[in-house]
C-alpha positions as CSV (number, residue, x, y, z in Angstrom):
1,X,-4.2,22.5,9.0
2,X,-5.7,20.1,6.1
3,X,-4.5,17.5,4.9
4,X,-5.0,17.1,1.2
5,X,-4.0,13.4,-0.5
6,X,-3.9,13.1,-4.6
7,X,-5.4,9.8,-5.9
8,X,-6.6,8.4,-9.1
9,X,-9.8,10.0,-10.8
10,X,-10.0,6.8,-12.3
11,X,-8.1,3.8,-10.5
12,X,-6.9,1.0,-12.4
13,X,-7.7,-1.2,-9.8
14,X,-11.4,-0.7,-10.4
15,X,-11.9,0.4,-6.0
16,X,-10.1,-3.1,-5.0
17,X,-8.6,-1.3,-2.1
18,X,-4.8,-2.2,-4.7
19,X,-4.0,1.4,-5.2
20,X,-1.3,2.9,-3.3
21,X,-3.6,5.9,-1.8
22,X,-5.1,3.1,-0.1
23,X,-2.1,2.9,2.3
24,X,-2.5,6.7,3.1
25,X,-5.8,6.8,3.7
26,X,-5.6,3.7,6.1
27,X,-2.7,5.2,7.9
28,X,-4.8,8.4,8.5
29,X,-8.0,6.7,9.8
30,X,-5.9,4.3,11.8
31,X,-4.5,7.8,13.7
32,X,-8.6,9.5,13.4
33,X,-6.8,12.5,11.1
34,X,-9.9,13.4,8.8
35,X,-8.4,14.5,5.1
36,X,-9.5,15.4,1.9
37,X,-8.9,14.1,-1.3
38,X,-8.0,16.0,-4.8
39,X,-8.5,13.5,-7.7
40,X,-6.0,13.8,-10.5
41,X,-6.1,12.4,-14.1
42,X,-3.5,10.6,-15.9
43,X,-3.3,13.5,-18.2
44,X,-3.0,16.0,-14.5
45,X,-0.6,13.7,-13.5
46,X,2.3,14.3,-16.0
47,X,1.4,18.2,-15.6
48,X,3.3,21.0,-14.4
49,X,1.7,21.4,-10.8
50,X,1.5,17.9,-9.8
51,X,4.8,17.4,-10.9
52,X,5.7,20.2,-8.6
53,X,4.8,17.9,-5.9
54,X,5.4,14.2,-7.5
55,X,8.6,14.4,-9.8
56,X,7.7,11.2,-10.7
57,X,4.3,11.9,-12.1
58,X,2.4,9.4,-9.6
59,X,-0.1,9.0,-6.4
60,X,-0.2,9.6,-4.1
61,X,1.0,12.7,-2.6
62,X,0.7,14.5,0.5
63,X,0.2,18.3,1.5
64,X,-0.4,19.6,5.1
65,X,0.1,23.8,5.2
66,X,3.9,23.9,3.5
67,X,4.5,20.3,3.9
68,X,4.0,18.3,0.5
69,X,5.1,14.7,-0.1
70,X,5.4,11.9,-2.2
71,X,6.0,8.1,-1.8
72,X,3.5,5.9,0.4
73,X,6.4,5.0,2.9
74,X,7.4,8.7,3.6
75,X,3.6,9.7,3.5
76,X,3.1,6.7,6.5
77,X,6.1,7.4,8.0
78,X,5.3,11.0,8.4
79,X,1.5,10.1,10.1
80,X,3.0,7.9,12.4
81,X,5.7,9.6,13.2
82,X,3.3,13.1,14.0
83,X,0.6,11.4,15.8
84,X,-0.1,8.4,17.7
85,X,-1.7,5.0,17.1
86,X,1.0,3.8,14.3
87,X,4.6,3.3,15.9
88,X,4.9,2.2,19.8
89,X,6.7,4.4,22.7
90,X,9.6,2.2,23.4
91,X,12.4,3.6,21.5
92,X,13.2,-0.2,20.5
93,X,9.6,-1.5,19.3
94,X,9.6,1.8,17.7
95,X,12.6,1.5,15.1
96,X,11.6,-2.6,14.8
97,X,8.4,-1.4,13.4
98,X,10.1,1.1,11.0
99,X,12.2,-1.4,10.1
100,X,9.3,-3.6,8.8
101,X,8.0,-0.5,7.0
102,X,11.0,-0.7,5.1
103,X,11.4,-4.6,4.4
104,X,7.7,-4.5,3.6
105,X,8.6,-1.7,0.0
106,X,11.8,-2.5,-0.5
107,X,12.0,-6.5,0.5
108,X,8.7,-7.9,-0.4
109,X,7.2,-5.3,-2.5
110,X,9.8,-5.3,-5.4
111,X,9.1,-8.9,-6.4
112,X,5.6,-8.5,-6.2
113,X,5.8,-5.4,-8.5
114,X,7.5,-7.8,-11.4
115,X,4.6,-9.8,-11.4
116,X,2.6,-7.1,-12.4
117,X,5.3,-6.0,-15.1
118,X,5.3,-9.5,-16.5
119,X,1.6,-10.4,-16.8
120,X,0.2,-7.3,-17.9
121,X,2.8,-4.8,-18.9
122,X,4.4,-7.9,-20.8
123,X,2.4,-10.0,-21.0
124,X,2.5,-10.0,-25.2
125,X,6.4,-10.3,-24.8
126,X,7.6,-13.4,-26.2
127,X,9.7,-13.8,-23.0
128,X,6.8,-13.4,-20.3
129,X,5.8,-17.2,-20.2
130,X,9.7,-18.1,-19.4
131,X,10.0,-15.1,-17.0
132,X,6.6,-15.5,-15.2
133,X,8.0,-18.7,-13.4
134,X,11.1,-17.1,-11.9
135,X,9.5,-13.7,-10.6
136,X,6.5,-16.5,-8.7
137,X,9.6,-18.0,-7.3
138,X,10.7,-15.0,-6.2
139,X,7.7,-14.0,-4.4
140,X,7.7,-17.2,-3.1
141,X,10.8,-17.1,-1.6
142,X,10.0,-13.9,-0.1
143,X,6.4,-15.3,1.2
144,X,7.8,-18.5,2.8
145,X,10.6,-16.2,5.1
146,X,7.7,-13.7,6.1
147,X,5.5,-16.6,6.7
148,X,8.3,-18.2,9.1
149,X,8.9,-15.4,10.9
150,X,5.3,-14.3,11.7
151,X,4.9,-18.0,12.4
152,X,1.3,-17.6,14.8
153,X,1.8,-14.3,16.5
154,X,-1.4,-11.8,15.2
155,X,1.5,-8.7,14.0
156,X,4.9,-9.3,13.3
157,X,6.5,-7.3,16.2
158,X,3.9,-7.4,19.2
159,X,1.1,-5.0,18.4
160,X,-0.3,-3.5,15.2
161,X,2.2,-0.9,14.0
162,X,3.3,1.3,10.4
163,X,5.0,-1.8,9.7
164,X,2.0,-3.9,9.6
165,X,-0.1,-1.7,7.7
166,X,2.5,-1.3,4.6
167,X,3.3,-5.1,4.8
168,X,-0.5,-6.2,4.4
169,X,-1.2,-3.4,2.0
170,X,2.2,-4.9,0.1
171,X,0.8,-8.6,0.1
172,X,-3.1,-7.5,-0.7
173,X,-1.5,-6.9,-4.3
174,X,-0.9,-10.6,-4.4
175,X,-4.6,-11.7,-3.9
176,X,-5.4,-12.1,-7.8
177,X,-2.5,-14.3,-8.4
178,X,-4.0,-16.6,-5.9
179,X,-0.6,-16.9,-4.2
180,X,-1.5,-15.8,-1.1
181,X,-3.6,-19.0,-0.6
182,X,0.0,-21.1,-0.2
183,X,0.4,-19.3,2.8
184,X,-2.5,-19.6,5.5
185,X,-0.4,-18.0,8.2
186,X,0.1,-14.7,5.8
187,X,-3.4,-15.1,4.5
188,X,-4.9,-15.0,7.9
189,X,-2.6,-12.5,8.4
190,X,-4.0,-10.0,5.5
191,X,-7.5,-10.6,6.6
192,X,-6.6,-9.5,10.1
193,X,-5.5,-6.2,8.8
194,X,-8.4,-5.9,6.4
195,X,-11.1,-6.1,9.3
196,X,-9.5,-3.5,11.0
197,X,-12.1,-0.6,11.2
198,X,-9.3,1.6,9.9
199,X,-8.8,-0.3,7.0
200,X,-12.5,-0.7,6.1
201,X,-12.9,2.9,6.1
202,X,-10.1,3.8,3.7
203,X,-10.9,0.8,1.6
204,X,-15.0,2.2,1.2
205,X,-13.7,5.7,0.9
206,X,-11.0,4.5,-2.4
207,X,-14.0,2.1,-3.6
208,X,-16.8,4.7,-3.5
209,X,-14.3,7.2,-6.1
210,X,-15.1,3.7,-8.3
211,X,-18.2,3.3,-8.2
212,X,-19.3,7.6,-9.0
213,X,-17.0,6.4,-11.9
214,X,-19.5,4.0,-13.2
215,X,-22.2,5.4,-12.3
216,X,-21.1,8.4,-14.3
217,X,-19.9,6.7,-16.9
């Protein structure tokens, strides 16, 4: 059967690898699932038949025969869990890696998401400059535990995994800031997951959708 993904006709991140069909894509190379892509609109978006799939009017989503999803971590989950490459065999390692899957949207990624909110959604909001310093604090709390538990090991449970992949694609979102840089161990960390071959793939195949933009104006 094919697997279809949704992603952004035109992606505010410009093809920086930041938008969240990224993760999919990456997850499917890392297994060597080929897929195709249906770009969407903002206007498609909010629409009848990709809210039939997305009730939350977003990318990216997921359809293989009957099967459609929504939400990156499900999406992963659901590739990892189907074929192999992404979770390990020991029933142990296994849920440790989902667990990470987990901490990496609903731990680290929440904070990181307010930055956003505050700098450009806010940004104009007579509050942003007083609240900018407390969500970096935030992060930074969050940076400095994940930094001390992956301490110098290459992946944060033993080999590569679904947990790894949606914690670097979590912390890639922080490279503008330039808070990553506070945190060698993390930032080595991110570039070890970005020179995965799986990873470069997904990353030219989101950043070539860019560039036809441009090009076509």
């Amino acid at each position: 059967m094919t697997i279809t993904i949704t992603a952004f006709e035109r992606s505010p991140d410009g093809g920086r690898g930041l938008s969240r069909d990224t993760r999919v894509r990456w997850a499917l190379e890392e297994v060597g699932q080929p897929y195709e892509v249906r770009l969407v609109s903002f206007q498609a978006m909010k629409e009848p038949a990709h809210l039939a799939i997305h009730p939350f009017g977003q990318i990216p989503t997921y359809e293989e025969g009957g099967l459609a999803l929504f939400e990156t971590g499900a999406i992963v989950f659901h590739i990892a869990e189907r074929h192999a490459g992404l979770l390990p065999f020991d029933p142990d390692a296994r849920a440790r890696a989902i667990s990470w899957m987990f901490a990496a949207v609903n731990t680290v990624e929440p904070p990181v998401l307010e930055l956003v909110t505050v700098k450009i959604l806010e940004g104009d909001k007579p509050w942003a400059q007083e609240r900018l310093p407390l969500v970096l604090e935030r992060i930074r709390v969050r940076l400095r535990q994940l930094s001390a538990r992956l301490g110098d090991a290459e992946w944060l449970d033993g080999a590569f995994s679904a947990g790894d992949l949606m914690m670097v694609s979590v912390l890639l979102r922080l490279r503008p800031s330039g808070l990553l840089d506070e945190f060698p161990e993390l930032a080595a960390y991110v570039a070890r997951g970005e020179a995965r071959p799986a990873y470069q793939r997904a990353y030219a195949a989101q950043a070539a959708v860019a560039a036809a933009v441009r090009e076509g104006g």
